[in-house]
C-alpha positions in Angstrom: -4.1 42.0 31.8 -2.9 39.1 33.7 -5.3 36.9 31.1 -3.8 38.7 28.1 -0.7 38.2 29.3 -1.3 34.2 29.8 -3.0 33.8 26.4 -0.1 34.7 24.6 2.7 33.0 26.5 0.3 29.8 25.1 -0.7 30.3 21.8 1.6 28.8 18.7 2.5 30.9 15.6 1.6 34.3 16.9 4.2 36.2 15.0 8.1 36.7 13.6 8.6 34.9 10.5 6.8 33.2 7.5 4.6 30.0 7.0 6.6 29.5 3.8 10.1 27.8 4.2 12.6 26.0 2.9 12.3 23.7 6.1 9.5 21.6 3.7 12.1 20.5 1.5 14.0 18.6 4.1 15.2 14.9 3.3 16.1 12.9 5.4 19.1 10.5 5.5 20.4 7.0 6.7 22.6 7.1 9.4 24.7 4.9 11.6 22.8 2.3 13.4 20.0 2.8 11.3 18.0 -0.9 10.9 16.8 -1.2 7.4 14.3 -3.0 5.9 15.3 -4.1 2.6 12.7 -5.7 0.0 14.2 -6.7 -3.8 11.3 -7.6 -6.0 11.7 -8.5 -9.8 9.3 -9.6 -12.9 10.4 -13.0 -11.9 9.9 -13.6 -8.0 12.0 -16.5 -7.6 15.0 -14.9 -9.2 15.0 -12.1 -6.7 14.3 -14.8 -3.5 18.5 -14.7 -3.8 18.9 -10.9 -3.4 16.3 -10.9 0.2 17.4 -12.2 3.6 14.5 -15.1 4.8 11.6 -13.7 6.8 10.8 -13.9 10.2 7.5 -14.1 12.4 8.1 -11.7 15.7 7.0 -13.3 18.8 8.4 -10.2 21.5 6.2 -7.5 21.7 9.3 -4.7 22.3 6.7 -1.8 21.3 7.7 -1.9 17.9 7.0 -5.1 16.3 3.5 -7.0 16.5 3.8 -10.7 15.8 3.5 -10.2 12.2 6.1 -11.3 10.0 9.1 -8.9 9.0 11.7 -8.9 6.8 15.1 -9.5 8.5 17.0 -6.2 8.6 20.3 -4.4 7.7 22.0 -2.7 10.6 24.0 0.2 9.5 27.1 -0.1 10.8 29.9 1.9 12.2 31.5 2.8 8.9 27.7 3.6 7.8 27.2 0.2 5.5 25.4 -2.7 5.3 26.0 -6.1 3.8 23.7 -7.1 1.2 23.3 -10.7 0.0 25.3 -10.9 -3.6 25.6 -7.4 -3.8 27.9 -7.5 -1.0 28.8 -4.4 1.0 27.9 -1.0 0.2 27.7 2.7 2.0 24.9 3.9 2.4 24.8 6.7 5.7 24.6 10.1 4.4 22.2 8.9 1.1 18.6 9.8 1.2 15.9 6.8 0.8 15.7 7.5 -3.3 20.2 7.6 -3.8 19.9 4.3 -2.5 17.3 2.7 -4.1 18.8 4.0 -7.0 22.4 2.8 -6.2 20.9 -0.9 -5.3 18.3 -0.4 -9.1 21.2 0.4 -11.1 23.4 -3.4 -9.9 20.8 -5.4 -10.0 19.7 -4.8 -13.4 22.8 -6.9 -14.7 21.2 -9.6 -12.7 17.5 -9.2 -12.6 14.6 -8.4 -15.3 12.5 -5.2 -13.9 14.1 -5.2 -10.7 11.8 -2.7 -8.0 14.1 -2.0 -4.5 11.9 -1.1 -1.4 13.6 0.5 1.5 12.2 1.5 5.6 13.9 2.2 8.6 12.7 0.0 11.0 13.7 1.6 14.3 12.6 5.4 13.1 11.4 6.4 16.3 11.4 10.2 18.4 11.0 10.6 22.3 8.4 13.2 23.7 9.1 14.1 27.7 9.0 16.9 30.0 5.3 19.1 30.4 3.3 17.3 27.9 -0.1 14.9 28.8 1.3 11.9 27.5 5.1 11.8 27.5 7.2 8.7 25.9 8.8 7.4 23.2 7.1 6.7 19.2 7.3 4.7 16.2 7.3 7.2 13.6 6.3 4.8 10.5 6.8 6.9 7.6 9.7 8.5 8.5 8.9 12.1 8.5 7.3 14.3 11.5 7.4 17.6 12.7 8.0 19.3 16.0 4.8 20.3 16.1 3.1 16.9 14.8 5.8 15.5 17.3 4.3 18.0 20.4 0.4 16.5 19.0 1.6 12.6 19.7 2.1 13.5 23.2 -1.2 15.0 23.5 0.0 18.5 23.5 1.8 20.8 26.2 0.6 21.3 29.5 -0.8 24.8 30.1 2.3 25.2 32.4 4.6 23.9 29.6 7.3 26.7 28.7 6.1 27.4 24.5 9.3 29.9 23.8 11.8 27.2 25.0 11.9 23.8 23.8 14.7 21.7 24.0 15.6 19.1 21.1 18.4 16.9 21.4 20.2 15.8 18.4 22.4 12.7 18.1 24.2 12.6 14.8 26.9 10.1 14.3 28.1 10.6 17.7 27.8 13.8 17.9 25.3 15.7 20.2 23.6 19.0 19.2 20.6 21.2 21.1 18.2 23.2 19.5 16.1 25.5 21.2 12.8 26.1 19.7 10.1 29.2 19.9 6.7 27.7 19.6 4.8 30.7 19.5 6.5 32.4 16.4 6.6 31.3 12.6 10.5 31.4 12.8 9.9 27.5 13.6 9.4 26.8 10.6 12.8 27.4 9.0 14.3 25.9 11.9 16.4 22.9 11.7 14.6 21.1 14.0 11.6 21.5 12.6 11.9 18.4 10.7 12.8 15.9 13.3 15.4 13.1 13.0 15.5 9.5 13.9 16.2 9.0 17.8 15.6 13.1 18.5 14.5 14.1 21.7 12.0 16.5 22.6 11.4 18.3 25.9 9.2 20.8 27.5 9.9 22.0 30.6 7.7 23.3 33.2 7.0 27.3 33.8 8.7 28.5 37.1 5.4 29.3 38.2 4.5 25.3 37.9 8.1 24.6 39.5 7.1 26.5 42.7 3.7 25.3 43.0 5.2 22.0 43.3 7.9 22.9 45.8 5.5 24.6 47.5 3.0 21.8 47.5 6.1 19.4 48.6 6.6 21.4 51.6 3.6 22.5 52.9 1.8 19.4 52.2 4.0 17.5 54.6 3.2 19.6 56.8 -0.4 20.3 56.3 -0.6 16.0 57.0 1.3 16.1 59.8 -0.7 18.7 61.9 -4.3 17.1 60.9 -2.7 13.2 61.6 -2.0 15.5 65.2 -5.4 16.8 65.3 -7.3 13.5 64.9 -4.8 12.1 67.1 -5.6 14.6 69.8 -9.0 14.6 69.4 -9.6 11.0 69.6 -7.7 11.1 73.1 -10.0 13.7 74.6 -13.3 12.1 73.4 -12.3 8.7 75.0 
C-alpha cells in the first residue's frame, strides 16, 4: 500500500483534465527590459546596412554569449520602446514577435526594395531551483518552453520533490504573480503557466518527509561524530 501510495504522489498526468488546451495557442510578447536582436535585410544589402546597428564580436563568456559575433541589441525600455536607427522610436511591449515585424515591414517599404525584418530576444532565459538534479538558470533560444520541458532541463524532480505543488514566479512589468502548479493531473495544461515567460522562476520544493530526514541527519549526525571522535579518543589512551 505504502508503494501504491508513493507511485502516485510521482507520476505526472495521472488524471483531472484534458491533453487538449487552449494553453498551445499561447503567444508570447515583448516586455520591458526585453534585449532585442534586430536584423533589417533587403534585395539590396547595402541599402539596409543604414537601418542595422554595427556588429560586435563578444569576448565575456557571461553564460549566454560565446565569442561569436552578435548583432548589437535594442533594450526595451521603461515605457516598453526601443530606438531604431532612422525609424526612430517605436512601442513595441505588449506586441507578439509577428505585430512587430509587421509594424517595422510596413515603414521600411517606403525606404527599402523587399525589405525582410528578423527579430530574437536575446536574454530569454527561465530559472530551475529547489528539488530538481540540476538546478540553475537557462538560455531558452527559441523562445518557447513548457513547465514540463522546463522541469526536463533540470534533469527532472527529485523523488522527494513535492509534484502537486510547484511554485512559479511571475514578473510582469513590475508586477509579481505566483502560480501553483499540479504535476500529476492534465489540468496543467490549461494553466497559465504552462507556457513559461521570459525571466519565470520555477521551484520544487522538498516533501516533509525529505525536510526531516535532513533535520534529522543535521542533528544526530553531530552527534553520532562527536561520540566516535570520543571513542577513538578513549581508546587510543587505554591502548598506550
Amino acid at each position: 500500500m505504502n508503494s501504491c501510495g508513493t507511485r502516485r504522489k510521482m507520476v505526472y498526468f495521472q488524471e483531472g483534465g484534458s491533453a487538449d488546451s487552449a494553453a498551445y495557442h499561447f503567444t508570447p510578447v515583448f516586455e520591458i527590459d526585453d534585449f532585442l536582436s534586430i536584423l533589417i535585410t533587403a534585395e539590396d544589402p547595402e541599402s539596409a546596412k543604414a537601418f542595422n546597428l554595427p556588429q560586435q564580436t563578444s569576448t565575456v563568456n557571461n553564460g549566454y554569449a560565446t565569442g561569436n559575433p552578435v548583432p548589437y541589441g535594442y533594450l526595451v525600455d521603461s515605457k516598453g520602446e526601443i530606438d531604431l536607427p532612422i525609424l526612430g522610436k517605436m512601442k513595441v511591449a505588449g506586441k507578439s514577435r509577428t505585430e512587430l515585424v509587421d509594424t517595422i515591414h510596413t515603414l521600411l517599404n517606403g525606404y527599402l526594395k523587399n525589405p525582410t525584418v528578423q527579430i530574437q530576444i536575446q536574454n530569454f532565459k527561465i530559472t530551475v531551483l529547489g528539488d530538481v538534479k540540476n538546478p540553475g538558470t537557462f538560455k531558452i533560444p527559441n523562445e518557447r518552453i513548457t513547465l514540463i520541458e522546463a522541469i526536463g532541463l533540470s534533469g527532472d524532480m527529485r523523488m522527494s520533490g513535492v509534484r502537486k505543488n510547484v511554485l512559479v514566479i511571475r514578473d510582469s512589468c513590475g508586477t509579481k504573480r505566483e502560480f501553483r502548479v499540479d504535476m500529476t493531473k492534465k489540468d496543467l495544461f490549461s494553466s497559465p503557466a504552462y507556457y513559461l515567460k521570459q525571466n519565470d522562476v520555477v521551484y520544487v520544493e522538498p516533501n516533509v518527509a525529505a525536510r526531516s530526514e535532513g533535520t534529522l541527519w543535521k542533528t544526530t549526525g553531530a552527534i553520532f561524530i562527536s561520540l566516535t571522535s570520543l571513542v577513538i579518543t578513549t581508546v587510543t589512551l587505554i591502548t598506550r
